[in-house]
C-alpha positions in Angstrom: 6.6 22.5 -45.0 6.2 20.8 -41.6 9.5 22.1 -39.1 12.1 18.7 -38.1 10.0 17.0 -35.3 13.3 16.6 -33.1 13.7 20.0 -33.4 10.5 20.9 -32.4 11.0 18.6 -29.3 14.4 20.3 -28.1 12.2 23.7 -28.2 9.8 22.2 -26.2 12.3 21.3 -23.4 13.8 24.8 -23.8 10.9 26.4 -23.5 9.5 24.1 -20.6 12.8 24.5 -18.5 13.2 28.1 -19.5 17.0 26.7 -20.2 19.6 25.4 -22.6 21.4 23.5 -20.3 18.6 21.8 -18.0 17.1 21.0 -21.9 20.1 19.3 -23.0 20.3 17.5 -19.4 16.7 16.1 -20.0 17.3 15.2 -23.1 21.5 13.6 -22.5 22.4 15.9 -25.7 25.2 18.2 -25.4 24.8 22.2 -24.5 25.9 22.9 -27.9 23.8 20.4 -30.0 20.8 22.4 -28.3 22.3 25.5 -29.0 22.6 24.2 -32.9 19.0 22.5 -32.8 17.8 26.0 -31.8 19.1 27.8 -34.2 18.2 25.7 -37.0 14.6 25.4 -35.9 14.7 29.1 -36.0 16.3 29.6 -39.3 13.3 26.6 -41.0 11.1 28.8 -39.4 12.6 32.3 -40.0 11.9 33.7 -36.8 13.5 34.2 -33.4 11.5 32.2 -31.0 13.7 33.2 -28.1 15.4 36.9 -26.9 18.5 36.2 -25.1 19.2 38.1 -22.0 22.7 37.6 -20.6 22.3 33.7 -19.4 18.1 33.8 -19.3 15.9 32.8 -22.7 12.7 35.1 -23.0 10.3 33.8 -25.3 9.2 35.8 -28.4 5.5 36.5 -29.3 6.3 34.2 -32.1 8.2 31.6 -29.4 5.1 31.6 -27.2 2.9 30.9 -30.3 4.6 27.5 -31.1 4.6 26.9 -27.8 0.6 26.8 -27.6 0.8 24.5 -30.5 3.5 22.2 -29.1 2.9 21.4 -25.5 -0.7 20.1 -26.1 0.9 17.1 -28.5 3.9 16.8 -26.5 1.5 16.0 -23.3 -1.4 14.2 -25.6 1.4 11.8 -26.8 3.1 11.2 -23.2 -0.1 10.0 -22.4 -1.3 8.4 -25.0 2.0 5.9 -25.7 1.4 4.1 -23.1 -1.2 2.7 -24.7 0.5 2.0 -28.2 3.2 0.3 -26.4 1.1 -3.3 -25.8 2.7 -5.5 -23.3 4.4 -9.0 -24.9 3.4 -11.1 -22.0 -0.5 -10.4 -22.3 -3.7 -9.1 -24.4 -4.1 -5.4 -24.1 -5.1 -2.3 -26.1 -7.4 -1.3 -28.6 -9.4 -3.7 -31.1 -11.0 -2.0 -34.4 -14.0 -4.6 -34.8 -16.7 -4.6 -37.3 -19.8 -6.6 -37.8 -23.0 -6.3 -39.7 -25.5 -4.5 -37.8 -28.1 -6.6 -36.7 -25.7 -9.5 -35.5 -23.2 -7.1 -34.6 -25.2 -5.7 -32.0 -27.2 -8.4 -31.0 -23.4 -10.6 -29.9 -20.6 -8.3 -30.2 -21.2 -6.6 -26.9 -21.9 -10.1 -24.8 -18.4 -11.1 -26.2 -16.4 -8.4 -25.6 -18.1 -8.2 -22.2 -16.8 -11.8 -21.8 -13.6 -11.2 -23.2 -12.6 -7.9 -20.9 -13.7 -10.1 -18.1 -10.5 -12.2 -18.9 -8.2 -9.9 -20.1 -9.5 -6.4 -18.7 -6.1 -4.1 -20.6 -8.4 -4.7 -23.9 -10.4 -2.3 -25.2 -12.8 -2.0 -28.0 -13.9 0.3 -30.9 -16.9 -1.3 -32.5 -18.2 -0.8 -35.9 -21.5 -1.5 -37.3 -22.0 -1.9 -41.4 -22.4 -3.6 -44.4 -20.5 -6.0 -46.0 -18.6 -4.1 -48.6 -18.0 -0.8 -46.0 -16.5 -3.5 -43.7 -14.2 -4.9 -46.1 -13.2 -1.8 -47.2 -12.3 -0.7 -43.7 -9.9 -3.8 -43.5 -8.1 -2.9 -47.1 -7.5 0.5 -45.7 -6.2 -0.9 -41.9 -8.7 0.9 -40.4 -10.3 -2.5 -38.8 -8.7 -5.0 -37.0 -11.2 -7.9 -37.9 -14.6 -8.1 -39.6 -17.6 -10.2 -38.7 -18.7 -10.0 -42.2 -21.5 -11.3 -43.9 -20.6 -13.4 -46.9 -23.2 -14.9 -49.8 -20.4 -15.2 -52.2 -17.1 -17.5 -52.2 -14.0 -15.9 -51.1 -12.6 -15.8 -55.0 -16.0 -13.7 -55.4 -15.5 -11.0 -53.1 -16.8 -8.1 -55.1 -14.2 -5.3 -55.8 -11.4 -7.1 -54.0 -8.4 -9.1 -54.9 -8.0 -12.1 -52.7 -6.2 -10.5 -50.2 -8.5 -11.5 -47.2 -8.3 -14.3 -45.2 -11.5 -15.7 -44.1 -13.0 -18.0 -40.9 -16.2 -19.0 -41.3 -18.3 -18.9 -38.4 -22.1 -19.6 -38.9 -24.3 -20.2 -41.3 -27.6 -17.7 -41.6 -30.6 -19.0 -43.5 -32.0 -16.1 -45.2 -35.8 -16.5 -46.2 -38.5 -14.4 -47.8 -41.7 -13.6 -45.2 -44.3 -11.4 -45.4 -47.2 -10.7 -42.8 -50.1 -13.3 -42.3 -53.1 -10.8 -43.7 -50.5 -9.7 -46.8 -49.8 -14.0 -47.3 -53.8 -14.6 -47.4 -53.8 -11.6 -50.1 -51.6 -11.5 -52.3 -50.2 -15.0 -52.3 -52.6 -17.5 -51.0 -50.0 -20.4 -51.5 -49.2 -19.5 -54.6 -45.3 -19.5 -54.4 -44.6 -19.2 -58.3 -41.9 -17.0 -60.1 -44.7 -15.4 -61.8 -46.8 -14.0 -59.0 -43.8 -13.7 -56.5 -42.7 -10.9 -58.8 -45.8 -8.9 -59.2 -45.7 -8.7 -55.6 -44.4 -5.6 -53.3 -41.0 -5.7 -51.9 -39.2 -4.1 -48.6 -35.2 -4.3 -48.1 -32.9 -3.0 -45.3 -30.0 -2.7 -47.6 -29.4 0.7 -49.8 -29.9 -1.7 -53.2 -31.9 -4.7 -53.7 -29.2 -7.2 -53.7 -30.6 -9.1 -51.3 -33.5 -9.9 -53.2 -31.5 -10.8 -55.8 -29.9 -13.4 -54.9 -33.0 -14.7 -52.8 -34.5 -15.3 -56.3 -31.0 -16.4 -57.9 -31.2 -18.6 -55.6 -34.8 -20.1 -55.5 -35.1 -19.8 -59.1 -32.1 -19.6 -61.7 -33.5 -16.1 -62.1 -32.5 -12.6 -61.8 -35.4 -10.4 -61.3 -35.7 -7.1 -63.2 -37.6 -4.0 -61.8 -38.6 -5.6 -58.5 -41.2 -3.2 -57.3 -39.3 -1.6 -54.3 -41.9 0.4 -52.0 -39.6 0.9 -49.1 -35.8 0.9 -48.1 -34.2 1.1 -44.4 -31.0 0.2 -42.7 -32.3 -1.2 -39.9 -33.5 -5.6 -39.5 -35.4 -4.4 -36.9 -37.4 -1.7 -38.6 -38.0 -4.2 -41.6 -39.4 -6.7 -39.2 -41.7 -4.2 -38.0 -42.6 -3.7 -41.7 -43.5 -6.7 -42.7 -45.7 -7.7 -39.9 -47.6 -4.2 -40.9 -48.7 -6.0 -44.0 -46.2 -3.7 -46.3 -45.1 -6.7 -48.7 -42.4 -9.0 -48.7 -38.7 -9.2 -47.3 -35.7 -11.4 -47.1 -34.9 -11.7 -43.6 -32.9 -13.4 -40.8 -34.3 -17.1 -40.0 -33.4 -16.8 -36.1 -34.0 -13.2 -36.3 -37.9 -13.8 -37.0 -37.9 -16.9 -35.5 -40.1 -16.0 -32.8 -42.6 -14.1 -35.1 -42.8 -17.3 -37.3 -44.0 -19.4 -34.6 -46.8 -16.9 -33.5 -47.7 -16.8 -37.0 -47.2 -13.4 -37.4 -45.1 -13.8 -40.5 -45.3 -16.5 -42.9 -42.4 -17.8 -45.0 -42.5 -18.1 -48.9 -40.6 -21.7 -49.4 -40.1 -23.4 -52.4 -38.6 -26.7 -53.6 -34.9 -25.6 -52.6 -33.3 -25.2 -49.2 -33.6 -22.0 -47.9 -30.7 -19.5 -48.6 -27.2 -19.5 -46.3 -25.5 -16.7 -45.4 -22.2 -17.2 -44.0 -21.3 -15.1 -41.0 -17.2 -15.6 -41.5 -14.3 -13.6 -39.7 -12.5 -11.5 -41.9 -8.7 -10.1 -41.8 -5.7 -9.3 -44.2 -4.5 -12.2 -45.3 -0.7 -11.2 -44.8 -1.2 -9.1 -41.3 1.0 -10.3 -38.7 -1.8 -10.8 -35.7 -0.8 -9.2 -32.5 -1.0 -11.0 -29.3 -4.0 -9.4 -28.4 -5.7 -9.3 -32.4 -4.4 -13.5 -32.0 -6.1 -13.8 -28.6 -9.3 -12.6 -29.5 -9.8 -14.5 -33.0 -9.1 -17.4 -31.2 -11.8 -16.8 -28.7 -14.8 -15.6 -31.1 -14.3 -18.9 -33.1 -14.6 -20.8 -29.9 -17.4 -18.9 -28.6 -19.5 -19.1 -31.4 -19.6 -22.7 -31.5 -21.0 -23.2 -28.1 -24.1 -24.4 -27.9 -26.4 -21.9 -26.9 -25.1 -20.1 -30.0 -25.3 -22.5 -32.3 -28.9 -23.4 -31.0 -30.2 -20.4 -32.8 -29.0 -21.0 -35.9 -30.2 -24.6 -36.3 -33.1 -24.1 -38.7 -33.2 -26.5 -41.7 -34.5 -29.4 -39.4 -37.2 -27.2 -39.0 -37.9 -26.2 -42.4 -41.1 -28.3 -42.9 -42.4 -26.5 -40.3 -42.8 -23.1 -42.5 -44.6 -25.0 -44.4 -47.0 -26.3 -42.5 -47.6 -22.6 -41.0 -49.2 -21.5 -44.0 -52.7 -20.4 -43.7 -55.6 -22.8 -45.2 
């Protein structure tokens, strides 16, 4: 068992001032109350932690000991509290923040950059996973807020009740590319169910969920033993997959943007839209927001709808341009 904490404290201002009275000075308790705390803390511990020499304390092997162990947190948390205190009057502090990986890294920084620019007490601690890791993280109030992203309505969270509350902040289309040489190959403008599936797949997610719901999606259909040759956890790595010619990949629209309109990757379309993702901001529904947590939600939703954000994420009008890419 654990000794009382308060005793533990009146020890260390014994120790530290090498007397009972400057201890119970320091800490406006009464000479005797010390006295008693002492003795107490000694008795939980069963062990004398001081010898007494006339009007002089002289720790014990066994006081100097606890000492080691004491002073350290004592001094950590003097420190430290200063910083769990948060002022009322402005933002400040620590915010837990998670985000997918690719996005997460790609905006995060820029906006806490932005942010600390206004309100420079703030801090950040930045996290960079997948969707169900980041949710988790939330349940367990280990995150602040979570730029999550979402394929699924809010009552279909998997493996949660509804106790999020969700923003949503940008749609993602999500579309299936491969390189030019594998395209000329292997699909030759054939986009059918049939041949789609014979193909070779790449993913940068640890199960195939992705493609999944890419084919959910395009065609009522959930695809059985999808012939997986490769698995990463990194967009960028999977980008630099596909263009090798490895097979095909559902990937991020403004992402690959750039490699699309080189024609270094072409994009499998069909008769339906391409796929959203939702990138939406995710917290406990019944947290009571700090100033700063408040501050901070208030300013990602603003940011992201300027419009050199929003500007990259404007790809439907452009659809019928992947079409027109295709190779004759």
């Amino acid at each position: 068992m654990l000794p009382d904490f308060n005793r533990l404290k009146v020890f260390y201002y014994i120790y530290q001032l090498n007397s009972i009275v400057g201890a119970a000075n320091r800490l406006h308790i009464s000479q005797p109350a010390i006295s008693q705390q002492l003795q107490k803390l000694e008795a939980e511990l069963k062990v004398s932690l001081f010898t007494r020499l006339h009007k002089k304390l002289v720790p014990t092997a066994a006081g100097e000991r606890l000492f080691s162990l004491v002073e350290p947190f004592v001094e950590r948390l003097q420190d430290e509290i200063i910083h769990i205190r948060q002022p009322l009057d402005r933002p400040a502090g620590t915010l837990r923040i998670g985000a997918p990986r690719e996005f997460g890294k790609e905006y995060l920084p820029r906006f806490c950059h932005e942010f600390r620019q206004k309100y420079p007490d703030v801090m950040f601690n930045l996290k960079f996973k997948e969707s169900i890791p980041l949710l988790t993280m939330i349940k367990e109030g280990k995150l602040d807020y979570a730029l999550v992203d979402v394929y699924f309505n809010q009552r279909e969270l998997p493996s949660f009740p509804e106790i999020f509350s969700i923003d949503p902040l940008l749609k993602e289309e999500m579309i299936l590319v491969c390189s030019q040489e594998y395209y000329q190959r292997e699909i030759n403008g054939d986009h059918s169910l049939r041949n789609l599936l014979e193909k070779e797949f790449i993913t940068d997610e640890d199960d195939p969920s992705i493609l999944t719901m890419w084919y959910k999606h395009h065609f009522r259909k959930n695809p059985e033993n999808l012939n997986i040759v490769m698995t990463m956890d990194s967009h960028e790595a999977l980008i630099s997959a596909l263009k090798l010619g490895m097979g095909l990949g559902v990937a991020t629209a403004h992402l690959i943007w750039d490699e699309i309109q080189r024609g270094e990757v072409i994009p499998i379309t069909t008769a339906k839209a391409n796929m959203v993702n939702m990138i939406s901001l995710v917290q406990l529904q019944d947290k009571v927001p700090t100033l700063t947590e408040k501050t901070f939600r208030d300013f990602m939703i603003t940011r992201m709808q300027k419009d050199e954000i929003l500007e990259r994420f404007k790809y439907s009008r452009d659809e019928i341009l992947f079409k027109d890419r295709r190779p004759q």
